[in-house]
C-alpha positions as CSV (number, residue, x, y, z in Angstrom):
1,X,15.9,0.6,56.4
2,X,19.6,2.0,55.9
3,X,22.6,-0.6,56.8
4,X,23.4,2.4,59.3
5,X,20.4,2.2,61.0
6,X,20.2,-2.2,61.2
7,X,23.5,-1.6,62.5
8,X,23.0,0.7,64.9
9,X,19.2,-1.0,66.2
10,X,21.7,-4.0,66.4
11,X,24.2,-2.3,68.6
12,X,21.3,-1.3,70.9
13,X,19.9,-4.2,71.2
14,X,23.4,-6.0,72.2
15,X,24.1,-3.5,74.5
16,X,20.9,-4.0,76.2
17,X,21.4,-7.6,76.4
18,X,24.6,-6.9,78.0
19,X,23.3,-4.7,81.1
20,X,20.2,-6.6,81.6
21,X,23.4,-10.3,82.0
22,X,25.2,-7.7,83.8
23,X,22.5,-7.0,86.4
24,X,21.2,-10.3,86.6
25,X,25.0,-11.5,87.5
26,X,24.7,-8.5,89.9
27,X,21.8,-9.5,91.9
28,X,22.8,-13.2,92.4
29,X,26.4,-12.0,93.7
30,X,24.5,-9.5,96.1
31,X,22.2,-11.7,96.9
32,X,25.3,-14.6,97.7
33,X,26.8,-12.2,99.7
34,X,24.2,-11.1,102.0
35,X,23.5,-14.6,102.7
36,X,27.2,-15.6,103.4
37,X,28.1,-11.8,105.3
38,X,24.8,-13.0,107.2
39,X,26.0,-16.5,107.9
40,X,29.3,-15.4,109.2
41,X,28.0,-12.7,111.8
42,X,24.9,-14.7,112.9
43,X,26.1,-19.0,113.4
44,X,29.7,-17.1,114.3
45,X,31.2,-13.8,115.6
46,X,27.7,-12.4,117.0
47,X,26.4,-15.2,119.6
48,X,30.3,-15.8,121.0
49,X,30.6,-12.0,121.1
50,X,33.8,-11.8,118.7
51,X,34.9,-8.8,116.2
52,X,35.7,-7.9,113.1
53,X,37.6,-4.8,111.4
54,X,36.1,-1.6,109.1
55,X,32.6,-0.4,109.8
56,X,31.3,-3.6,110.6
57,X,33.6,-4.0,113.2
58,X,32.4,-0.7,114.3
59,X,28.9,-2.3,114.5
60,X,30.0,-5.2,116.5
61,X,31.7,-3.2,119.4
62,X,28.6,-0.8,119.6
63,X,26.6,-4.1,119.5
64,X,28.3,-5.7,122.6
65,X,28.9,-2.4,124.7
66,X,24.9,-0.4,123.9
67,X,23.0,-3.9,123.0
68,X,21.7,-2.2,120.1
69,X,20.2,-3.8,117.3
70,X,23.2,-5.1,114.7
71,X,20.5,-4.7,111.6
72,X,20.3,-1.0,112.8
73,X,23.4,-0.1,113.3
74,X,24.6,-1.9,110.0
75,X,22.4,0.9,108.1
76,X,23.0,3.4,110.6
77,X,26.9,3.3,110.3
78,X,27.2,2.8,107.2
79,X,24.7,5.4,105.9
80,X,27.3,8.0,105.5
81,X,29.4,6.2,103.2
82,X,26.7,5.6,100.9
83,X,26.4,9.4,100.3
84,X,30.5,9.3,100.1
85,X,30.0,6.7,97.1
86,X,27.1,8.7,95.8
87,X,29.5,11.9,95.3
88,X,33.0,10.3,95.1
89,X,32.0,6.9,92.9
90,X,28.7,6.7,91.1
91,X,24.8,6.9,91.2
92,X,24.7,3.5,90.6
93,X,26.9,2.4,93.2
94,X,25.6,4.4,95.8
95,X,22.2,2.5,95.3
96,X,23.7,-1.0,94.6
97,X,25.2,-0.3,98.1
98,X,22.3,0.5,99.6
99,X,20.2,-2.3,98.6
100,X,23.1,-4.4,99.7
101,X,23.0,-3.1,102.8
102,X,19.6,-3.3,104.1
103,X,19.3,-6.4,102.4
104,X,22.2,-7.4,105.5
105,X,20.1,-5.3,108.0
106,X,17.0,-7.4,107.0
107,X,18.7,-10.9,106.9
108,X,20.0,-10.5,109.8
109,X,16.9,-9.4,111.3
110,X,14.6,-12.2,109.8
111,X,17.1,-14.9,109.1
112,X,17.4,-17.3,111.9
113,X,21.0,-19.1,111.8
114,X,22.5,-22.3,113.8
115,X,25.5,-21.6,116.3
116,X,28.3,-23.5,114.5
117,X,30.9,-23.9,117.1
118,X,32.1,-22.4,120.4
119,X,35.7,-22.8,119.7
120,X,37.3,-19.5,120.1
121,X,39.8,-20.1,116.9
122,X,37.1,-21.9,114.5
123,X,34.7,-19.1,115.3
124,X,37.6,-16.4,114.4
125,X,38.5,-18.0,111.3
126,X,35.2,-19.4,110.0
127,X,33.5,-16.3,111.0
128,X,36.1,-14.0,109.3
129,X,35.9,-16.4,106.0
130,X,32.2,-16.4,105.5
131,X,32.1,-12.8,106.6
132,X,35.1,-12.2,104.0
133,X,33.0,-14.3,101.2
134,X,30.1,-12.1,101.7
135,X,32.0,-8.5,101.4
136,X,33.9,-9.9,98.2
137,X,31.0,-11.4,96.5
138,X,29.0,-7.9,97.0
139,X,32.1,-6.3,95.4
140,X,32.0,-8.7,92.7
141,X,28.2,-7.2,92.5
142,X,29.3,-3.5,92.2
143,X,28.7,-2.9,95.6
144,X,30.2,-3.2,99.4
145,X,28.8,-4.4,102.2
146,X,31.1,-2.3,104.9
147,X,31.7,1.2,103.8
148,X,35.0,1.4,105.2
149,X,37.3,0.7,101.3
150,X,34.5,3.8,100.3
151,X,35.7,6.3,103.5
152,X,39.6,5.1,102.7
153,X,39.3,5.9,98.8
154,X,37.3,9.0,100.0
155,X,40.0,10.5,102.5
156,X,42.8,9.4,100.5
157,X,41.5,12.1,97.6
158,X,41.7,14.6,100.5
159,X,45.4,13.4,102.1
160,X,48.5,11.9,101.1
161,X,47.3,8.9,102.9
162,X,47.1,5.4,101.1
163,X,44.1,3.4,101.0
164,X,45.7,1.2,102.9
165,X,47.0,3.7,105.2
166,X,43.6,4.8,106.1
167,X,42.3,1.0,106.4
168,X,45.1,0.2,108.7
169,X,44.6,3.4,110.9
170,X,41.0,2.7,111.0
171,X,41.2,-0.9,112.8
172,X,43.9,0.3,114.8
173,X,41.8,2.3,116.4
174,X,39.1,-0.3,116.3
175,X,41.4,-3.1,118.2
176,X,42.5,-0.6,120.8
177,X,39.4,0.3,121.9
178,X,38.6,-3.1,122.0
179,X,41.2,-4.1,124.1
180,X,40.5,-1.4,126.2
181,X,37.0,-1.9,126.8
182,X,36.1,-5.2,126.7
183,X,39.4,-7.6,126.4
184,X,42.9,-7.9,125.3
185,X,41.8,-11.1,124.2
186,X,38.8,-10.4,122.2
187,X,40.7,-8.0,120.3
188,X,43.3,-10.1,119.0
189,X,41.0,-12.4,118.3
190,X,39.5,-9.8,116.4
191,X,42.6,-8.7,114.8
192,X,43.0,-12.9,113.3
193,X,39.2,-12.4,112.2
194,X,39.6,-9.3,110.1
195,X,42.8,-10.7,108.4
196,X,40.8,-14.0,107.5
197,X,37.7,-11.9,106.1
198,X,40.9,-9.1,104.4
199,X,42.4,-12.5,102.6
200,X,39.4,-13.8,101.5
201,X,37.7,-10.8,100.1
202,X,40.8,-10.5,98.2
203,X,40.6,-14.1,96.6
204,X,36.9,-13.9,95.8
205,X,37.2,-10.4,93.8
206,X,40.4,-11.4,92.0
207,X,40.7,-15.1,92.1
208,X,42.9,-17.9,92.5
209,X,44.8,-17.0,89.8
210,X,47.3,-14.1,90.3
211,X,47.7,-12.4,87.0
212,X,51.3,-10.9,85.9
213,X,51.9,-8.4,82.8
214,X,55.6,-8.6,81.8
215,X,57.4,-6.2,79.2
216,X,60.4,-7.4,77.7
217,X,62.7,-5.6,76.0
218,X,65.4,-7.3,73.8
219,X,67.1,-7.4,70.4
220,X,65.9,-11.1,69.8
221,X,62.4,-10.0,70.6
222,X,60.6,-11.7,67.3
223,X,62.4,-15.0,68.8
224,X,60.8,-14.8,72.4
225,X,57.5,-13.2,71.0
226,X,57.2,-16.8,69.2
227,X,58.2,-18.9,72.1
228,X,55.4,-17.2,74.1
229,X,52.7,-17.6,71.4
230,X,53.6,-21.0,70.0
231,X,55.7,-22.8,73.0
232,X,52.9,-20.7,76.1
233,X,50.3,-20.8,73.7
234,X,49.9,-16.8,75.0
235,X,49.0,-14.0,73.6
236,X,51.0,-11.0,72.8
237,X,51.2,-7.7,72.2
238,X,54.3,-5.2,70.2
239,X,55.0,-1.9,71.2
240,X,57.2,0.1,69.2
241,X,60.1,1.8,71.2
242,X,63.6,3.3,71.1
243,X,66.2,2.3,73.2
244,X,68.0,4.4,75.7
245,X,71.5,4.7,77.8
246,X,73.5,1.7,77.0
247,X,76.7,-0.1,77.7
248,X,78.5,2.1,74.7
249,X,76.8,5.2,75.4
250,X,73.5,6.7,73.8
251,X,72.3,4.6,71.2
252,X,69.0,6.0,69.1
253,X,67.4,2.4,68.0
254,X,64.5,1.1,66.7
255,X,62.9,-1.5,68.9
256,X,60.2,-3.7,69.4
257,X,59.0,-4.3,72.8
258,X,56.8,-7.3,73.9
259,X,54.1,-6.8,76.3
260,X,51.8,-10.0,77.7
261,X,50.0,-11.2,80.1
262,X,50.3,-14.2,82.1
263,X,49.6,-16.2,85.8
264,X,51.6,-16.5,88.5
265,X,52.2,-19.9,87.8
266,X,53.3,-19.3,84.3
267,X,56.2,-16.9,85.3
268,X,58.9,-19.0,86.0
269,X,58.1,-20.9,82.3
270,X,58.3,-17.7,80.9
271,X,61.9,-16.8,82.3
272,X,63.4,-19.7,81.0
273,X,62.0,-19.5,77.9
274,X,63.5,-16.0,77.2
275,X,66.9,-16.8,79.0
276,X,67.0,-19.7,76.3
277,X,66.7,-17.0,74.0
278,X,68.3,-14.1,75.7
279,X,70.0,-14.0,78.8
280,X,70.6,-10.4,79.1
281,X,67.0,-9.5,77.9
282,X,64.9,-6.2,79.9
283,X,62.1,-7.8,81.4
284,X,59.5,-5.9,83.6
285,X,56.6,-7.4,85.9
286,X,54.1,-6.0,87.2
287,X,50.7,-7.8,89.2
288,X,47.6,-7.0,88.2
289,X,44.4,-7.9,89.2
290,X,42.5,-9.1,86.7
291,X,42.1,-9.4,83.0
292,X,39.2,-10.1,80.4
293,X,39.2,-11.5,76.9
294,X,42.5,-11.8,74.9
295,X,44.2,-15.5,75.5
296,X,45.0,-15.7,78.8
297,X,42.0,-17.8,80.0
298,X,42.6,-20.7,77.7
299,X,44.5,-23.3,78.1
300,X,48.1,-23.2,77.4
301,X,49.6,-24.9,74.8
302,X,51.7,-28.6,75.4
303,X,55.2,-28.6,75.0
């Protein structure tokens, strides 16, 4: 056997072992979030009669005005947006999706779950949290539990609408009707639930950390690219640039620029440290969502 060929039988089998961590790390976040989404709707919001926003919230209202079954109209509602993902995301997700979803239908269905509380504001926050958990964790899993983020990426292909736009719209009209039909009250109870379960979906996908990439442009920029990697203990990376427009007029210059990667809670660190170096330096942020690999998740080094 060639060196090509160990190589490349290598390369499959990594790649193998890679998908089959993947989908095992898949399944357990599903599975998480069904049983938390589950928890949330069942020992909270659905017994006291309370809301939520997005296509679940959708379910909820139908729920408490038809008395249909929440497991059917869970599949039912969101049916539509598993074709939408099927065309506008991938195979893959549309099926991940799927499973996810009846796998909510079926807990809620067979899963018996305690009434927690009957206070108005615990059930609104609790209920929003665990229901929040359980969307993010399915995200985490390649998938959604509540097809409204698939409809808002969908319709903002097709409009100059934002996601967020079409998010905000959506529960607009969800509240109002709810006000209208039922209570004033239960919708803005509904309104604190959905922001509970918005804010924790967004700290179970990305984390506690808050990542930041900064650029920084500056003629001392071997003396800060050493204070980030030895003083940080960060990484770093050098793009080659020119400058533009200065304070004299059009200069054509050779320049290096750094680029890294850091927390939120790293920032401030990092401003001194280049102000010590340069006080006039170009410096860029920008917030991203996540990163992976590279030397951002170790620890940073002591002063």
């Amino acid at each position: 056997m060639s060196t090509q060929q160990r190589f490349q039988e290598l390369k499959a089998v990594r790649i193998k072992r890679i998908q089959f961590e993947r989908a095992v790390k898949d399944t357990f976040f599903i599975t998480l979030g069904i049983l938390a989404a589950s928890f949330g709707l069942k020992g909270f919001l659905l017994p006291n009669k309370f809301l939520d926003g997005g296509v679940m919230g959708i379910s909820l209202l139908v729920n408490q005005l038809t008395n249909t079954n929440l497991s059917l109209l869970v599949v039912i509602l969101n049916a539509p947006f598993i074709v939408i993902g099927y065309t506008q995301v991938s195979r893959l997700f549309a099926f991940k999706t799927l499973i996810a979803i009846v796998g909510l239908a079926l807990a809620l269905y067979w899963i018996d779950f305690p009434l927690v509380t009957d206070d108005d504001l615990l059930i609104a926050f609790f209920g929003g949290f665990f229901l929040g958990a359980g969307i993010g964790l399915s995200i985490r899993g390649g998938s959604v539990l509540d097809g409204t983020e698939v409809l808002a990426i969908y319709t903002s292909r097709k409009t100059t609408l934002t996601v967020g736009d079409i998010i905000l719209g959506l529960n607009i009209v969800i509240f109002s009707v709810a006000a209208y039909l039922i209570a004033i009250e239960t919708a803005l109870y509904a309104i604190l639930t959905y922001l509970v379960a918005s804010k924790t979906v967004d700290f179970v996908v990305h984390g506690i950390e808050e990542y930041t990439s900064v650029m920084i442009v500056s003629d001392k920029s071997e003396e800060i690219k050493d204070a980030i990697t030895n003083r940080m203990g960060r990484g770093v990376t050098i793009l080659k640039g020119q400058s533009g427009f200065g304070k004299t007029g059009h200069r054509v210059k050779e320049m290096n620029v750094i680029f890294s990667v850091i927390t939120r809670l790293e920032l401030q660190k990092l401003k001194t440290e280049i102000s010590k170096i340069d006080e006039h330096a170009f410096v860029v942020e920008n917030s991203i969502n996540d990163v992976k690999g590279g030397m951002i998740k170790k620890r940073p080094l002591h002063e």
